[in-house]
N, C-alpha and C positions, 0 to 999 in steps of 0.2 A: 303755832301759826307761823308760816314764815316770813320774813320780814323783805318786804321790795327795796331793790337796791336804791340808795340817796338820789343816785345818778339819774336811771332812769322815772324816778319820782320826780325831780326836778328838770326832767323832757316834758313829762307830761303835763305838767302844771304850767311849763310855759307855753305850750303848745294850746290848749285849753284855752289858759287866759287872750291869745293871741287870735284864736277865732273866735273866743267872746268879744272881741274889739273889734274883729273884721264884721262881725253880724249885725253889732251895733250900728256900724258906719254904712253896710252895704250889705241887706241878705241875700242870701247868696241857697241855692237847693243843695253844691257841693260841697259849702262850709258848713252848712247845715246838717247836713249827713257826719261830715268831717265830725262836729262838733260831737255829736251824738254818738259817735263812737269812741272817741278821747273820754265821754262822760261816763259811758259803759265800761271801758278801760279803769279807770280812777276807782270807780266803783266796786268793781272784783279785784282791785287787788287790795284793796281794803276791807274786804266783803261786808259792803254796806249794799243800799239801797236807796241811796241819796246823794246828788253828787257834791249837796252842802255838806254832810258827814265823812263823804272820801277827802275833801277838799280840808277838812278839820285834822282828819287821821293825817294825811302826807304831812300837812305842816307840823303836827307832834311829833312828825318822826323827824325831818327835818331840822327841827329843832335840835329834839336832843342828839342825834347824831352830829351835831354842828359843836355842841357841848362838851361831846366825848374827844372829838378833834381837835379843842382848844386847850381841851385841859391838860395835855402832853402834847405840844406843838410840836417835840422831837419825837413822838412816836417812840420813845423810849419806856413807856411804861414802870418804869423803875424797876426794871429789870437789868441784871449786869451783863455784859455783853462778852465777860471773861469766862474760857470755860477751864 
């Protein structure tokens, strides 16, 4: 399976959350649409069927790629850089 870049996982989850606030506050037919396609988005690329399950998946990834980023802050992998 392949795996959604951090980056744009973390587009769309603020993008999501940011018209779930705007629909709370004021519905809207184009936030609405908007919404509904950021939710279909989340969804396939997690290939789920729930956008409480894509929303579960991105933040698993999230995580741990946040994990893998910290646990070699120099990106040096412990690898020697002498050849």
């Amino acid at each position: 399976m392949l795996v959604p870049d951090p980056k744009v996982v973390r587009k769309m989850l603020t993008r999501y959350a940011s018209l779930r606030i705007a629909q709370a506050e004021r519905h809207t037919p184009a936030a609405a649409r908007e919404l509904e396609d950021v939710s279909y988005t989340l969804c396939v690329m997690f290939a789920t069927s729930s956008i409480h399950d894509a929303i579960a998946k991105a933040d698993a990834l999230l995580l741990s790629k946040g994990r893998t980023e910290t646990a070699d802050p120099e990106g040096e992998n412990g690898l020697s850089l002498a050849v």
